[in-house]
C-alpha positions in Angstrom: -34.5 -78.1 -48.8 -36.0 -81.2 -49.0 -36.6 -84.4 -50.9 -39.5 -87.3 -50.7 -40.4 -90.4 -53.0 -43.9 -91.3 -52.8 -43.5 -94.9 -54.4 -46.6 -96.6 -55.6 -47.5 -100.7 -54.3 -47.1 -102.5 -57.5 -44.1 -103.0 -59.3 -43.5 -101.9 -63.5 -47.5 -100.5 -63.3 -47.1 -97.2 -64.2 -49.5 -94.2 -63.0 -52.1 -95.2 -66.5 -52.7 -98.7 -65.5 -52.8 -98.3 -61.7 -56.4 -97.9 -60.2 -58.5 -94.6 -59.8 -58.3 -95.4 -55.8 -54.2 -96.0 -56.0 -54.1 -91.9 -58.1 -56.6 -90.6 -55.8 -54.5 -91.6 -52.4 -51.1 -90.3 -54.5 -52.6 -87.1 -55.3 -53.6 -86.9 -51.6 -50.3 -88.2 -50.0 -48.9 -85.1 -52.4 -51.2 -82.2 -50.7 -50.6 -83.9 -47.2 -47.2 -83.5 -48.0 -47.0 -79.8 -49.7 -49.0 -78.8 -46.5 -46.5 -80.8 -44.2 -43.7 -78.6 -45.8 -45.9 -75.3 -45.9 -44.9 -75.0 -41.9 -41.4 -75.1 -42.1 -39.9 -71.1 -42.1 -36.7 -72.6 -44.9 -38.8 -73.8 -47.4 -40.3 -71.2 -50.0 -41.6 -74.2 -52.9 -42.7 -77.3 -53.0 -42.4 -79.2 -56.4 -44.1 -82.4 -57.3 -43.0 -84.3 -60.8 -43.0 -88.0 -62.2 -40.8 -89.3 -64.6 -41.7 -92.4 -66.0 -39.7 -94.3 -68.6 -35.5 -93.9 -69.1 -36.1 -90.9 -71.5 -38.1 -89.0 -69.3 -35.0 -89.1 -66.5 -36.8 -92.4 -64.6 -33.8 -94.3 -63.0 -35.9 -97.2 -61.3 -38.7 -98.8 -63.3 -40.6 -99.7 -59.6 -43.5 -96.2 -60.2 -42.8 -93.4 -58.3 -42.9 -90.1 -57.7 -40.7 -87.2 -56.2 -40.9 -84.3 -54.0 -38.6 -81.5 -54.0 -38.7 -79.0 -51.5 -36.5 -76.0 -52.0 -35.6 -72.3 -50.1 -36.2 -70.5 -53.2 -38.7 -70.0 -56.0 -37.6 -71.4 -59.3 -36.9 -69.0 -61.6 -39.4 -70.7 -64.3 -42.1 -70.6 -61.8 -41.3 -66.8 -60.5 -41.7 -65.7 -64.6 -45.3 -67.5 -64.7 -46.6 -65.6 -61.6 -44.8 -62.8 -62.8 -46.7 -63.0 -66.7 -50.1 -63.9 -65.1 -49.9 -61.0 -62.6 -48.7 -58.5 -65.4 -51.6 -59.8 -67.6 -54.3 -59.4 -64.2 -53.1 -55.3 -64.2 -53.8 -55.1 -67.7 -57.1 -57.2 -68.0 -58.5 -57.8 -64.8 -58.5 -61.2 -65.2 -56.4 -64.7 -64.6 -55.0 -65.7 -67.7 -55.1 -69.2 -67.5 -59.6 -68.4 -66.7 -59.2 -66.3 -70.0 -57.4 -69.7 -71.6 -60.2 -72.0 -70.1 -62.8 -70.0 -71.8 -61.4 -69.6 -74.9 -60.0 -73.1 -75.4 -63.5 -74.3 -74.8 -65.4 -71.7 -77.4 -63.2 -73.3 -80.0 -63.1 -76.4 -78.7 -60.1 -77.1 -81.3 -57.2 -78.2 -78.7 -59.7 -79.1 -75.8 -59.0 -83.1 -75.6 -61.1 -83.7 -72.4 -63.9 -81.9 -69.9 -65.5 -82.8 -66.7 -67.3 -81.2 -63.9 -64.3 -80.2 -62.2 -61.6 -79.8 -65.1 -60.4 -79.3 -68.9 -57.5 -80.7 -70.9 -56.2 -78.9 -73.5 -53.4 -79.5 -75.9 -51.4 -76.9 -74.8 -51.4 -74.0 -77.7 -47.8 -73.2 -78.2 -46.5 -76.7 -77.3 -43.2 -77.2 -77.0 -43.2 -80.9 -77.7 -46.1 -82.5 -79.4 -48.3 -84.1 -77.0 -47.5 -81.5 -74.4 -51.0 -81.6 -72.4 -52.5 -79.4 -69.8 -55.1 -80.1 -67.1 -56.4 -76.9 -65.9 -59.0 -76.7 -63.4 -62.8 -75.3 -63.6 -62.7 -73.1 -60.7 -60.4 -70.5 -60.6 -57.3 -71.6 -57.5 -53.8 -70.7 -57.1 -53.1 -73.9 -54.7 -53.1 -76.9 -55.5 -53.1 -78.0 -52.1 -56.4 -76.6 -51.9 -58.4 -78.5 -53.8 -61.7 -80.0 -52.0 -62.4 -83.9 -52.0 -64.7 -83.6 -55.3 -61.5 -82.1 -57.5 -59.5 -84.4 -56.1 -61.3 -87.7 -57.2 -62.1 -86.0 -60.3 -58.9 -84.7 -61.1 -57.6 -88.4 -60.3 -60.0 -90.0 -63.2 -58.9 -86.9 -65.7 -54.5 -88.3 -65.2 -55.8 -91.9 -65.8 -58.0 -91.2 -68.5 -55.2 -88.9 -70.0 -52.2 -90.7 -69.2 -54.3 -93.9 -69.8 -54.4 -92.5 -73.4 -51.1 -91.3 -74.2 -49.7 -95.2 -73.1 -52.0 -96.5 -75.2 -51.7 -94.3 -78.2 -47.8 -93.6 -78.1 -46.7 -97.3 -77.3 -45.6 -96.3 -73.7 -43.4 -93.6 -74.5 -41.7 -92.3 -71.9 -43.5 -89.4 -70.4 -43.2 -86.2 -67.2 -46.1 -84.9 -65.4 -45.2 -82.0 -62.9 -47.7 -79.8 -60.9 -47.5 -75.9 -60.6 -48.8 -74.1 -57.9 -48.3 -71.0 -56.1 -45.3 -70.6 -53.8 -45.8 -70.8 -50.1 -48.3 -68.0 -48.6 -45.2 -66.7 -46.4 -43.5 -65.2 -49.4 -44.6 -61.4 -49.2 -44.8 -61.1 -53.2 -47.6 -64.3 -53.3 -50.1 -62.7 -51.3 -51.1 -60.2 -54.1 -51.1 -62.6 -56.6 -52.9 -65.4 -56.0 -55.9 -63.6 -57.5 -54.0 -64.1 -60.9 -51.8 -67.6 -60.7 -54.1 -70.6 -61.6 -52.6 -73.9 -60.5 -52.1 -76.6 -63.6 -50.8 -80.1 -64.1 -48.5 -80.4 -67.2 -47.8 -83.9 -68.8 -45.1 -84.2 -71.1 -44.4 -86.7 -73.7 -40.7 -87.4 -75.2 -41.2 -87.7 -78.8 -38.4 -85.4 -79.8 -35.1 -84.7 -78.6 -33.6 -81.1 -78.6 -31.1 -80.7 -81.6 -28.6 -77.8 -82.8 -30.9 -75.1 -83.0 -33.0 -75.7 -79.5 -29.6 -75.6 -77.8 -28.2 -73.0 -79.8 -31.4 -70.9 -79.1 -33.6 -72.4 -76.6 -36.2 -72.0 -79.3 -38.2 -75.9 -79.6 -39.2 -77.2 -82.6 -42.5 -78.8 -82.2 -43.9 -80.9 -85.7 -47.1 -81.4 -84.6 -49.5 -78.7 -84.4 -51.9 -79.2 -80.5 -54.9 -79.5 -83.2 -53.7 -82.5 -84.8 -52.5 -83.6 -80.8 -56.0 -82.6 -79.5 -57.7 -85.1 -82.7 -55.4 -87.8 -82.1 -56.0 -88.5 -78.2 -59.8 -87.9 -78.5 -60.2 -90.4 -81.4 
């Protein structure tokens, strides 16, 4: 495996304050980078995350964030491909397209829309806040996306992130990217059809008590309604 810090110019301005051109040249350095590691045979995933603030894991206040290559699928990545797959043999269709469209008929979690992309509060959050940034057009890679998506998927973390420091008082906060595994692996090539890539940003409100460790069941006391309000107030 593998491990890279992409570490941003200015020091203590984190990812909502720094300029649309600074996030557009991250999110590029990261696909330059998943395609970098895409080549070499021992490598089978390539996960990008941020941590920022102590609660979220962050170490160093200096922004930054990490690249973790590894030999084998994670197993909470392998059970999303696996789910989305299962629910393409039943349905004929990506569930995460099937989420797009109905988030945006009820337009009830959906918190922001562009061209390119669609932010929901995410429907069975497990923390409140927990937010999603699904593209438009249906893709499996992230790594794949064209100039356009990249620019606009750039202004949709500032805006949201932008938001969510604003709102919350800089609260400490994760953002992590999921994407399908590299092409090599035999069981990705039939499934790519029905994985959609996504960008999950994560708040720390609430901390996991007796019963979420005694059951890995979260509590979450916000409903993504009353979430989906708040951020688009």
């Amino acid at each position: 495996g593998d491990h890279e810090v992409v570490i941003t110019p200015k020091h203590n301005e984190p990812v909502a304050m720094q300029s649309l051109e600074t996030i557009v040249m991250t999110l590029k350095v990261f696909i330059d980078r998943i395609k970098y590691f895409n080549q070499d045979p021992e490598i089978a995933y390539v996960q990008v995350f941020h941590n920022h603030g102590r609660d979220a894991g962050a170490s160093i206040v200096h922004p930054h964030h990490q690249i973790i290559a590894t030999p084998l699928i994670p197993p909470h990545i392998h059970e999303e491909i696996l789910g989305g797959y299962r629910y393409f043999n039943i349905n004929n269709k990506c569930i995460y397209c099937d989420i797009i469209k109905e988030e945006l008929e009820l337009d009830e979690r959906v918190v922001y829309e562009t061209e390119h992309f669609v932010v929901i509060s995410a429907y069975a959050s497990r923390k409140p806040f927990e937010t999603w940034i699904l593209p438009k057009r249906h893709g499996a890679r992230f790594e794949d996306m064209d100039e356009a998506q990249t620019k606009h998927l750039a202004a949709v973390l500032k805006t949201i992130l932008g938001q969510l420091y604003i709102k919350l008082a800089d609260q400490a906060v994760n953002f992590y990217i999921h994407s399908m595994p590299i092409i090599r692996q035999e069981h990705t090539m039939h499934e790519e059809g029905s994985y959609h890539w996504h960008l999950t940003i994560f708040p720390r409100l609430t901390i996991w008590a007796g019963f979420e460790y005694a059951t890995g069941i979260p509590i979450n006391p916000m409903s993504p309604e009353d979430t989906a309000k708040f951020l688009k107030a």
